[in-house]
C-alpha positions in Angstrom: 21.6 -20.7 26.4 21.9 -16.8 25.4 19.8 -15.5 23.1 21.3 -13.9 19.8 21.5 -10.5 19.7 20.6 -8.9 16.6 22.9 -5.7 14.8 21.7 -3.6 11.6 24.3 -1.2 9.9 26.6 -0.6 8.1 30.2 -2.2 7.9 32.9 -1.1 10.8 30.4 -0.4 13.8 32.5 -3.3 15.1 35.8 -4.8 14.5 35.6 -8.0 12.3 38.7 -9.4 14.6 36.6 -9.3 17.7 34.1 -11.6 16.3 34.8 -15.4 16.8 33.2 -18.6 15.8 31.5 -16.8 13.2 29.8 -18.3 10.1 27.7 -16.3 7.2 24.3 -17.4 7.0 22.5 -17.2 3.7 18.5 -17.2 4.5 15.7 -16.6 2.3 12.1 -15.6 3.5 8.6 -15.1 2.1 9.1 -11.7 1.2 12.6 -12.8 -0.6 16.1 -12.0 0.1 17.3 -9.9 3.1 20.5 -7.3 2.5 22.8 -10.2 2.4 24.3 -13.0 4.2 24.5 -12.4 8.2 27.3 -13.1 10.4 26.7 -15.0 13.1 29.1 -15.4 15.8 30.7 -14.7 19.5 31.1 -10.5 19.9 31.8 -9.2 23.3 30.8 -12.5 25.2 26.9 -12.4 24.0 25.9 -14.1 20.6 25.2 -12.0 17.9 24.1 -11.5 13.8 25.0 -9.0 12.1 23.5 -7.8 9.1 24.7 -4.6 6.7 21.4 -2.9 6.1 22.3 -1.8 2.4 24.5 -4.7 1.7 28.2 -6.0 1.2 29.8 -2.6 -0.5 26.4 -0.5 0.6 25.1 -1.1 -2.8 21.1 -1.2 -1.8 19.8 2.4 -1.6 17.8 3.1 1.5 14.5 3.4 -0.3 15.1 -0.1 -2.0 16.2 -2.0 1.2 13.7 -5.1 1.9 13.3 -4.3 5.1 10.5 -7.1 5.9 12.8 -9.6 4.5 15.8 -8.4 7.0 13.4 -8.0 10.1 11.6 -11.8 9.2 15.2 -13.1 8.9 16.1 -12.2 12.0 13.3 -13.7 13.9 13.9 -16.8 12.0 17.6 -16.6 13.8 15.7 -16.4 17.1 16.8 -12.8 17.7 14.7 -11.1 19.7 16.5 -8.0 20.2 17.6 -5.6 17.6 20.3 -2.7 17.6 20.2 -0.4 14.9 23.3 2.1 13.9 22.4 4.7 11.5 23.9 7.8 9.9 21.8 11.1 10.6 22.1 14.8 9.8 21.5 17.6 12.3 18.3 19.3 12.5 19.1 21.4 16.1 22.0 23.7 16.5 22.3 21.6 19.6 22.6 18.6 18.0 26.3 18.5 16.9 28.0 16.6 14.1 30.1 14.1 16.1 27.5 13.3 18.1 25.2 10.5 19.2 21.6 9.9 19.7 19.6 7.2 21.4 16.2 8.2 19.9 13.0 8.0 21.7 10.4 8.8 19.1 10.0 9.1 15.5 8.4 10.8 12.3 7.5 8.6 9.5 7.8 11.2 6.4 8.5 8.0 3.7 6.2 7.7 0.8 6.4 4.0 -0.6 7.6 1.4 1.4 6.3 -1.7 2.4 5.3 -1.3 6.0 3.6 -4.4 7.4 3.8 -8.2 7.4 -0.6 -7.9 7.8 -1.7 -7.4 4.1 -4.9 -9.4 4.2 -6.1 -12.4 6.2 -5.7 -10.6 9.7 -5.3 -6.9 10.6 -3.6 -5.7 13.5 -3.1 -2.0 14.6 0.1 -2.2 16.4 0.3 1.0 19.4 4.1 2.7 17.9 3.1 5.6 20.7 6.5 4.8 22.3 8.5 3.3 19.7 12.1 2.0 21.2 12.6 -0.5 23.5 12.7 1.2 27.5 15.2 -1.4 28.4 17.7 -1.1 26.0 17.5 2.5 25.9 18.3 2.6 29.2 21.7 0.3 28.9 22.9 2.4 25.9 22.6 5.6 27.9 23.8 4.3 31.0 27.1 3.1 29.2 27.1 6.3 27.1 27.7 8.1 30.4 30.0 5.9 31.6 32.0 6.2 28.7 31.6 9.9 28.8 30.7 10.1 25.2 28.5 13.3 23.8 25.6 11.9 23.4 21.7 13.2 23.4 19.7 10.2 25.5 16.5 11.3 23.5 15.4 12.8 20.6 13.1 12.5 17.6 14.4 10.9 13.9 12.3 12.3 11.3 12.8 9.6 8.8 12.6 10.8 5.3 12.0 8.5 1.4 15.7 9.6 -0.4 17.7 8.6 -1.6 18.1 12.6 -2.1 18.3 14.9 0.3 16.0 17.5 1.5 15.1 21.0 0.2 16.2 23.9 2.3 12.2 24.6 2.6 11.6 21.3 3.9 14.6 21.1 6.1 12.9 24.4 7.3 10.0 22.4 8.3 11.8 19.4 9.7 13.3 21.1 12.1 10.3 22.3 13.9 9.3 18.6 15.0 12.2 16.5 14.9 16.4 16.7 16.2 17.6 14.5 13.1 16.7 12.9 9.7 17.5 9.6 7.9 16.3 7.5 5.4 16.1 4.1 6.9 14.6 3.6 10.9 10.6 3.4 8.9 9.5 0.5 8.5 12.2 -1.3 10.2 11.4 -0.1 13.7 7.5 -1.1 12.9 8.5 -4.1 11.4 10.6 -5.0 14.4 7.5 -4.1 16.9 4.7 -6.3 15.0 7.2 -9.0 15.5 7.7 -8.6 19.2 11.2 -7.8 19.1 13.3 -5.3 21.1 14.6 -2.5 19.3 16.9 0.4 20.0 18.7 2.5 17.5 22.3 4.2 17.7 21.9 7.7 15.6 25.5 9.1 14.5 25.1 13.0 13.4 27.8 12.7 10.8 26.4 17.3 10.0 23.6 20.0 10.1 21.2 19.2 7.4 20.0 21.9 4.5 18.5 24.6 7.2 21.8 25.8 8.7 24.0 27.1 6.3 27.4 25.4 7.5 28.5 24.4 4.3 30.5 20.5 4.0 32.2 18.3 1.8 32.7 14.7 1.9 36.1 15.0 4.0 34.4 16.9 6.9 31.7 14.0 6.9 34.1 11.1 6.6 36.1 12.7 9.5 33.3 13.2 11.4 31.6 9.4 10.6 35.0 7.3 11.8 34.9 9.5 14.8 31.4 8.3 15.2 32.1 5.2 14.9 34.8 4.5 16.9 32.6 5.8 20.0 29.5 3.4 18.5 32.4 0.4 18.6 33.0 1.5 22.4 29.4 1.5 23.0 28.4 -1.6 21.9 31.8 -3.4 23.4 29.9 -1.8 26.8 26.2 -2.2 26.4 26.2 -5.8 24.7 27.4 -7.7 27.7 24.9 -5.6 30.1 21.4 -7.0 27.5 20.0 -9.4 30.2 19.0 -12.9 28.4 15.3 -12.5 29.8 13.2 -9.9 29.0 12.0 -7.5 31.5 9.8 -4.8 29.0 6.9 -5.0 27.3 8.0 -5.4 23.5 7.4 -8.7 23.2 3.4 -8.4 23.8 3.0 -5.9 20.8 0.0 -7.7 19.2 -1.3 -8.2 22.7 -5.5 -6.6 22.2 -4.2 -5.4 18.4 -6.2 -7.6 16.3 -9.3 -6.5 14.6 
């Protein structure tokens, strides 16, 4: 039997008519209520849940998403593979709005979220030194090519608190470490590792950040996001079929020689 394949976004990175024998599934976990109810069901021949990170109507503000709960009620599905879509801004000239990134590393730059599921009783140090999932970074890139979308195959999310937006000073300072900035990969992607899972996560630059001074308003994003994701629907109408059922990387052995 296939395993379910596991989605966090927001609404529209797929079309609600290509999902069939779908059912919403209300869960509740020890860290209470995740975004909302997922939708379980057939998408692109593969089972899969789907989850809105900030909730029906995007109503949960990145720095008050519970992430544990979302990442806990997935693994009580029996996902064990995750694929993140999430809206960045440009920190790199070369990094255009319009385009996508399959990010290979990260900066954690949040201030008060809840990072772990080990608060007490056992303490692991999970290794985060390469943070994605090798496997499914390589099916995302290989269909990105295929598709001939503009794409960057690596790069590195500096992942800031918000819900506001940087300064121009720190945007400044950003820019010499990281390609893009968001609000909401940390602590999901952590969360994701200390529970073995596979993840991978689908950046859409949607504009330059605060540095550059390319001035935008909310029609020039909106253009730019449903061009975004109509070439993240493409994507994952390509790469989801291509997720082999078995595992073939490492992710699962994350607390493998990581407990104190």
């Amino acid at each position: 039997m296939d395993k379910i394949i596991g989605i966090i976004g927001g609404s529209g990175v797929y079309d609600e008519n290509d999902m069939t024998d779908k059912e919403n599934v209300k869960m509740s976990t020890p860290y209470g209520a995740p975004s909302g109810p997922i939708t379980v069901g057939n998408l692109y021949g593969r089972r899969v849940a789907f989850l809105p990170r900030h909730g029906p109507g995007h109503t949960i503000p990145p720095h008050k998403v519970n992430y544990r709960a979302n990442i806990w009620a997935m693994k009580e599905l029996g996902v064990e593979r995750i694929i993140t879509v999430s809206a960045v801004g440009s920190l790199q000239e070369n990094f255009k709005p319009g385009e996508i990134v399959i990010c290979d590393q990260y900066i954690d730059f949040t201030k008060n979220r809840k990072y772990t599921y080990f608060d007490g009783g056992k303490t692991y140090h999970i290794s985060m030194a390469d943070p994605f999932c090798p496997d499914l970074m390589d099916i995302f890139t290989k269909k990105a090519d295929k598709l001939g979308l503009q794409y960057h195959g690596s790069g590195v999310y500096m992942c800031i608190e918000g819900p506001r937006f940087s300064t121009r000073a720190e945007s400044k300072m950003f820019r010499a470490y990281a390609d893009v900035i968001g609000m909401t990969l940390v602590p999901e992607v952590q969360l994701a590792r200390e529970m073995g899972m596979c993840y991978v996560t689908i950046a859409m630059i949607t504009d330059y950040d605060v540095w550059a001074d390319k001035p935008v308003d909310v029609n020039d994003i909106m253009e730019t996001m449903n061009l975004n994701i109509n070439n993240v629907k493409m994507l994952l109408k390509e790469a989801i079929p291509e997720i082999r059922n078995e595992r073939v990387c490492q992710c699962a052995h994350s607390l493998d020689n990581a407990e104190v």
